[in-house]
N, C-alpha and C positions, 0 to 999 in steps of 0.2 A: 504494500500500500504506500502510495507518495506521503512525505511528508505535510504535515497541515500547515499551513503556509505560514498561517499567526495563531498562536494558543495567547487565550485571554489569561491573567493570572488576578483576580480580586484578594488581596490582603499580601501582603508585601514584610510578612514579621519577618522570624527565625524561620520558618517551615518553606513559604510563601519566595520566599530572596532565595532560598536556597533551591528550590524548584525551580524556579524562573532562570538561575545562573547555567542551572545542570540544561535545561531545556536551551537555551542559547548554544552551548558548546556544541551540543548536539544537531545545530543548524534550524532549530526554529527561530521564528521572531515570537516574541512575548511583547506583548501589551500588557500591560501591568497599572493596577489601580491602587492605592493606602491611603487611610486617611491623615498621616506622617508625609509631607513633603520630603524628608528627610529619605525616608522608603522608599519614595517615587526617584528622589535625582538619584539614589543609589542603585536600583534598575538601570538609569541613564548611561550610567558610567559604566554598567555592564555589557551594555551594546543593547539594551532594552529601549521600549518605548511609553515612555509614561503615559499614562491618561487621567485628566481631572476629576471625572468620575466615575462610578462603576459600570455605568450606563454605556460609556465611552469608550472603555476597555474592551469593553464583550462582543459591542456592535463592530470589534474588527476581526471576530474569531467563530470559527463554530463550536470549535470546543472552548468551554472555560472551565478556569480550575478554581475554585471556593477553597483560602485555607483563612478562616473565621474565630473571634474571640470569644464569643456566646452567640447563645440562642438568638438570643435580639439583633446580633447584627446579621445572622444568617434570615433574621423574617425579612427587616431590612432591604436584605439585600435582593429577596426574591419579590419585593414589593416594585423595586425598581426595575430590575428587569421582565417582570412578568408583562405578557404583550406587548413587547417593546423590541421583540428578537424572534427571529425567522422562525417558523416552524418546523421541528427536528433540531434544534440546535441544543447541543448536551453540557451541562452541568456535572463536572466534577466534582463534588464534595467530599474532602480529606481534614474537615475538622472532627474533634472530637467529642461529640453533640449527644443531649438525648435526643432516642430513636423517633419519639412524638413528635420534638422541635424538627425532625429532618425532614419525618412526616407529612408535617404541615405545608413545609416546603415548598415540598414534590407536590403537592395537591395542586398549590398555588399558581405554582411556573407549567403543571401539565394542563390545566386549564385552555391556555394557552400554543399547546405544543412544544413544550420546552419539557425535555428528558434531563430527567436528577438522578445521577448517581449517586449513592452513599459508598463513597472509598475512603473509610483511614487510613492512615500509615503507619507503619510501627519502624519504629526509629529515633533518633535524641536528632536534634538542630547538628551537633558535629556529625553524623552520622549523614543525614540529609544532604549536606555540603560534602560527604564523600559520593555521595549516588548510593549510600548501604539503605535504602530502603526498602521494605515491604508494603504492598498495598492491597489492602483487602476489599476489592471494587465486589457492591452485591445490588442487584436490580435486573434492568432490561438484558439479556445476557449481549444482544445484536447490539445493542449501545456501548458495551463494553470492549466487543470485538473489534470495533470502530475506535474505540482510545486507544488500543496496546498497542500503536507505535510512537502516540505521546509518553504512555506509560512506561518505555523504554526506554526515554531523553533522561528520565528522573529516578529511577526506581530500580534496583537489584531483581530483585521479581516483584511480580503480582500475580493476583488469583482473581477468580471470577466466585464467590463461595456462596451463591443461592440469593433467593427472593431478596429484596431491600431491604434494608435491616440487619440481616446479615452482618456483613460488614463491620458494624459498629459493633455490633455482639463480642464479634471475636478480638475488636481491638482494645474493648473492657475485660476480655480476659488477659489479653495479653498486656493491660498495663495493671492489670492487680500484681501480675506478676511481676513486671519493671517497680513497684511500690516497694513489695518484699524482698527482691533480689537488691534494689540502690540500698534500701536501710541493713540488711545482711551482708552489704560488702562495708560500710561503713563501720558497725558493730566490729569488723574483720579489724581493722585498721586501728578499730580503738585499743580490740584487745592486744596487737602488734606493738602498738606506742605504748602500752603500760607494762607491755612484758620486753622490751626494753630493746625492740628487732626493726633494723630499719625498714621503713616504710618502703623503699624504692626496693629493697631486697625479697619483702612479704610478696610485694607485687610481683616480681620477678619470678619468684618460684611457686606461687599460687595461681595465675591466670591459667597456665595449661594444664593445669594438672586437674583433679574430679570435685576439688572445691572451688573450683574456679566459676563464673557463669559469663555472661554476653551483657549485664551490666556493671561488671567485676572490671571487665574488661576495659569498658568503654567510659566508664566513672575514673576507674581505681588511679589514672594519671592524674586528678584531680585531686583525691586522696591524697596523694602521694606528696604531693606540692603542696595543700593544704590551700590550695587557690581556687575559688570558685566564683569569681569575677567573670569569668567568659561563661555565660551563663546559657547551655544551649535547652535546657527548660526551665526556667526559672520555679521558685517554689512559691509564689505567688499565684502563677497560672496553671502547675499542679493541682493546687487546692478546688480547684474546679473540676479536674479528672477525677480527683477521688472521690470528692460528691456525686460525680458521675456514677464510678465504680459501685460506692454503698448503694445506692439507690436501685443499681440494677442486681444487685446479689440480695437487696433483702427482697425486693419484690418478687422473689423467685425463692426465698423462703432456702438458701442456703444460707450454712453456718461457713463463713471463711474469720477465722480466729488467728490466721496469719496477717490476713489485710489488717484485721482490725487491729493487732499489737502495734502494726506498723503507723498508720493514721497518727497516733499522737505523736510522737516523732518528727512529722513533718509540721506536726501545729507547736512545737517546740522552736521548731527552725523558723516558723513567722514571729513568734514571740520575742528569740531572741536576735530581729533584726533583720535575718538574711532573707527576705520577701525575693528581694530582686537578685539571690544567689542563685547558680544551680543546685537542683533537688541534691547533688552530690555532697551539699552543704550539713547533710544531716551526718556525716560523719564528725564534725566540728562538734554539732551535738552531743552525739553519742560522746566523743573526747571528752568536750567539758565535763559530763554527766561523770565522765570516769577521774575526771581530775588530772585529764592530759592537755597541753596549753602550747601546740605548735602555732607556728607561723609560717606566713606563704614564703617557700624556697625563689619563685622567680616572679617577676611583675608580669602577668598578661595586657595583652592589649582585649579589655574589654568588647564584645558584641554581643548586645542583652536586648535588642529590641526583643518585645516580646509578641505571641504569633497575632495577628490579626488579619 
């Protein structure tokens, strides 16, 4: 299938900049919308095309890509382009939303003839900016067949995994997991710094080995450094996924007693400050908690917009 000439990209954070850069190398053009000027001339610079509104962006692409900060800017957002765009023209969506708010959506914009995809991603901001992502596209299946050579520019693999909804299902499991796995690679780190083993050493001979996991991995340099200034989720905008999370595990009347040890943890890490840290900031936590009191080894160059 030819390339699509121009992919629209609505929200320009961590997620959103990093799609749109991988999608550029790849030879598309992106039109790219944020409500951050800042967003917008940062696309510029990428060889992107800014547009002033969201309305603006989309009306130069058939496919657009939705990476969104809540529910309200995804109604928003489907309020403005709802009849306002060719008929058969596909929606992306790769926020991490309840399944209702997506729902709504999709009602709104198919009204109209505008196809909503629900596709998360599973993957951290640095991860994103490597191209290491997963996307778990669930809806029209012909809709999707039709994205996977966008979904190519940006994404490690993807899947196609059932009806709408979908999607979102399996990226609340998969970030229950990223909850548990980031606060047990920190716990790791703490118990390293009190039992008196260097951090860069623990990391070194734990990543590969059977205690190691894939947020060990991709945290544990941040660990390591004690630096979590470059912030590729912030724990701010966390605290909206695990609302997410709980909501969809009680409503479904399971008991997960890992999630839930985890939760305070992260309500710790807003307490004491680190809102606009990465979530890998709850090892600092857990340190304090243990009475260990490192400092960052190197100065990052901060990039912490957060996804919108």
């Amino acid at each position: 299938m030819p390339a699509t000439p121009t992919v629209g990209m609505i929200g320009l954070g961590i997620m959103g900049s990093a799609m749109s850069s991988n999608l550029l190398k790849a030879g598309f053009a992106v039109s790219g919308y944020d409500i951050d000027p800042a967003a917008r001339d940062a696309l510029q610079a990428d060889g992107g095309t800014p547009a002033t509104t969201a309305l603006a962006a989309a009306r130069k692409a058939p496919i657009i890509i939705t990476s969104l900060p809540s529910a309200q800017a995804l109604a928003a957002t489907a309020e403005v382009l709802a009849g306002k765009l060719a008929p058969g023209t596909l929606i992306v969506e790769t926020s991490t939303l309840p399944i209702a708010d997506k729902e709504s959506a999709r009602s709104r914009l198919a009204a109209s003839g505008i196809v909503l995809l629900d596709c998360p991603l599973s993957g951290t901001g640095a991860q994103a900016r490597k191209k290491d992502l997963l996307l778990y596209a669930s809806g029209d299946e012909a809709a999707y067949e039709r994205c996977k050579h966008v979904f190519d520019g940006f994404c490690s693999a993807h899947f196609h995994v059932g009806p709408f909804g979908n999607g979102s299902k399996l990226k609340f499991i998969a970030n229950l997991l990223v909850a548990i796995h980031n606060v047990a690679a920190g716990e790791a780190f703490a118990l390293a710094a009190k039992a008196g083993i260097d951090p860069a050493l623990m990391f070194k001979v734990i990543a590969g080995g059977a205690g190691g996991s894939r947020m060990f991995s991709v945290r544990g340099p941040m660990m390591v450094e004690s630096d979590y200034s470059e912030a590729t989720m912030k724990v701010e905008v966390w605290q909206k996924d695990m609302k997410i999370i709980a909501d969809f595990v009680t409503s479904l009347g399971v008991v997960a007693p890992l999630f839930a040890a985890s939760a305070p943890i992260y309500n710790a890490a807003m307490s004491a400050g680190l809102a606009k840290a990465d979530t890998a900031a709850v090892c600092a936590v857990l340190e304090g908690m243990s009475g260990v009191h490192r400092k960052p080894t190197r100065k990052r160059n901060p990039r912490t917009r957060s996804i919108a």
